[in-house]
N, C-alpha and C positions, 0 to 999 in steps of 0.2 A: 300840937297833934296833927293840923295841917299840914305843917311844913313835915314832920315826918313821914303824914302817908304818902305825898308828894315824891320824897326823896326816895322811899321804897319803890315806889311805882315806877320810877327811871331805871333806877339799878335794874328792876325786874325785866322791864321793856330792853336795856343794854343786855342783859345775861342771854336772853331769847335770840336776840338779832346775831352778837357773838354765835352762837349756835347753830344758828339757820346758815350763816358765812361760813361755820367748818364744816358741816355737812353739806353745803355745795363743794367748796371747795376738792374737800375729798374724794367724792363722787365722778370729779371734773377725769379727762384724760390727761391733764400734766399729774395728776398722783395717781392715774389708775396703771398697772405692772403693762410693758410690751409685751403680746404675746402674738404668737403662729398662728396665722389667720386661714392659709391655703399654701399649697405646697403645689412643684412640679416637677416631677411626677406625683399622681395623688394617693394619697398614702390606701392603701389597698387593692390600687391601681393594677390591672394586664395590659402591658404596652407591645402591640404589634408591631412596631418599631424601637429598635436600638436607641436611646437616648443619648445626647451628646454633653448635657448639663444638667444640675440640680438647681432649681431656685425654691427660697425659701418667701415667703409672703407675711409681713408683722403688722400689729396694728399700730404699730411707731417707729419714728426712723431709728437704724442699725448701721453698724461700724463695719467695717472690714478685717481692720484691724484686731487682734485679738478672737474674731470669729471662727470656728472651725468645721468642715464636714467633713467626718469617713462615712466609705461605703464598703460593704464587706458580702463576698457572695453566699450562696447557702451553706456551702461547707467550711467558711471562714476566712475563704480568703482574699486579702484586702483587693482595693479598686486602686488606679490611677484616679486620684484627682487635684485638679490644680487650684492655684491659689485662687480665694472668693474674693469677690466685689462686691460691691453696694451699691444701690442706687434707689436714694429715699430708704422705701420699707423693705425695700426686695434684695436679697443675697444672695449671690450665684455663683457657682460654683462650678468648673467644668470634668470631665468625667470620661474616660477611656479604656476601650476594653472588657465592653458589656458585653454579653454573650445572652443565650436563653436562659434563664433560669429566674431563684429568686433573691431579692437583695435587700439588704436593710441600712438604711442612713441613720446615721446618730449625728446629730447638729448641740453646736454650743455659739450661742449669737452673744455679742455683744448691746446693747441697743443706745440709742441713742445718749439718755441719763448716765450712760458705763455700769448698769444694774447688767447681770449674765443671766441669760437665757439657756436651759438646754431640752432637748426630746430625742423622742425618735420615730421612725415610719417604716413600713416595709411597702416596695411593689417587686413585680414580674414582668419578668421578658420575656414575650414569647414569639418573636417575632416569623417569619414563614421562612423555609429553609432556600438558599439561593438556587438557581437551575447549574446542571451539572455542566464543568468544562471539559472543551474535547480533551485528551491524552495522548501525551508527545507520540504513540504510537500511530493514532489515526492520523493525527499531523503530520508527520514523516509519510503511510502510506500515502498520504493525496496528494503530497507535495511532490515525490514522485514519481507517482503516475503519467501526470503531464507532459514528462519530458520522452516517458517512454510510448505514447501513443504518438506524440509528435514525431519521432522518430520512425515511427510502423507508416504514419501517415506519409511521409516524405518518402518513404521507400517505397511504398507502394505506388503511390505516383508518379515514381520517378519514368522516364522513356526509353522504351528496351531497345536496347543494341543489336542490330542485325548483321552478324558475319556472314562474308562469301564461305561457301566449303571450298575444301582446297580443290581443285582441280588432279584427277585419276587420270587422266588423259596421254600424260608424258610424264617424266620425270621419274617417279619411285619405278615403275614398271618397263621404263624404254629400255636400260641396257638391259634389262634379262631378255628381251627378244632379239636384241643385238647380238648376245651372245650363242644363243637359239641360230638366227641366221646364219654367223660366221662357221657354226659348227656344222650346217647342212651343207653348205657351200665347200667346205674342206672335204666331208665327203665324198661330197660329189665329185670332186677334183680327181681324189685317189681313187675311187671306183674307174673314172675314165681309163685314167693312168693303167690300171693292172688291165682293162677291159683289150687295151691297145697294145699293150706287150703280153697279153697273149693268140694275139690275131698275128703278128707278123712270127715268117714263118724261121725254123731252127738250123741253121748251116752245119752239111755233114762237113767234117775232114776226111780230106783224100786219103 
């Protein structure tokens, strides 16, 4: 009867201790599932800046391989994004072509065990709009202008020319008095002339 209740009492003490080891065990994080701890962007997130990647954040290491992100914008339609990495817990992912608005990731990890993971998150862009650029028209006007003031300015300073006037003195006007001359002078010739053949006096014939 000794040795029986002895033997029960082992077994019972083994059954317990068995129990207490699977229920640590199982408890432990090599059997507890990897899951999505934090994310970047944060899932309900408004980002005042345009995002360049997505990282994922797990409570256990994660593969690359085999893992996937799309991102899709409010009206549906997809994102550029390139192939994810891993490093440790974190997945990342990069990402092009974000504008304002709102977007939703849908992530499928693989984790480290090769157990798959998947979820999803949504954030916003709402970033500040850029300041405006000048217009090839304004750019054309200012570009030249400068050559055209530069031009006004060189003219204007340039040093004026002072001409003689021609001289009236001779030249255009001498032979019309020449002419003038020659013709009082011949007058006067001829007035002599008749003055003198009618002074001298008339011979009668016998």
């Amino acid at each position: 009867m000794h040795r029986r209740s002895r033997a029960t009492r082992s077994a019972a003490t083994l059954v317990v201790a068995l129990a207490v080891l699977t229920v640590t065990a199982l408890g432990s994080p090599a059997w507890a599932h990897t899951a999505l701890t934090t994310s970047d962007p944060a899932a309900g997130a408004t980002l005042d800046t345009v995002p360049g990647q997505i990282s994922l954040t797990f409570s256990g290491l994660v593969r690359a391989d085999g893992s996937t992100v799309t991102v899709t914008g409010g009206a549906g339609a997809p994102v550029t994004v390139g192939a994810p990495s891993a490093a440790d817990t974190t997945l990342t992912v990069p990402v092009t072509g974000l504008a304002n608005g709102r977007y939703q990731a849908v992530w499928r990890v693989i984790a480290g065990d090769g157990h798959a993971m998947n979820g999803d998150f949504s954030f916003t862009v709402a970033a500040p709009a850029p300041p405006p650029t000048p217009t090839p028209t304004q750019t054309s006007t200012t570009s030249t202008s400068a050559p055209t003031a530069a031009v006004t300015s060189a003219t204007s300073t340039a040093p004026e020319v002072i001409r003689p006037a021609p001289d009236d003195s001779g030249g255009g006007h001498g032979w019309i008095l020449a002419v003038i001359g020659a013709g009082i002078a011949a007058f006067a010739i001829i007035a002599a002339i008749f003055v003198i053949k009618r002074r001298r006096p008339t011979r009668r014939e016998p």
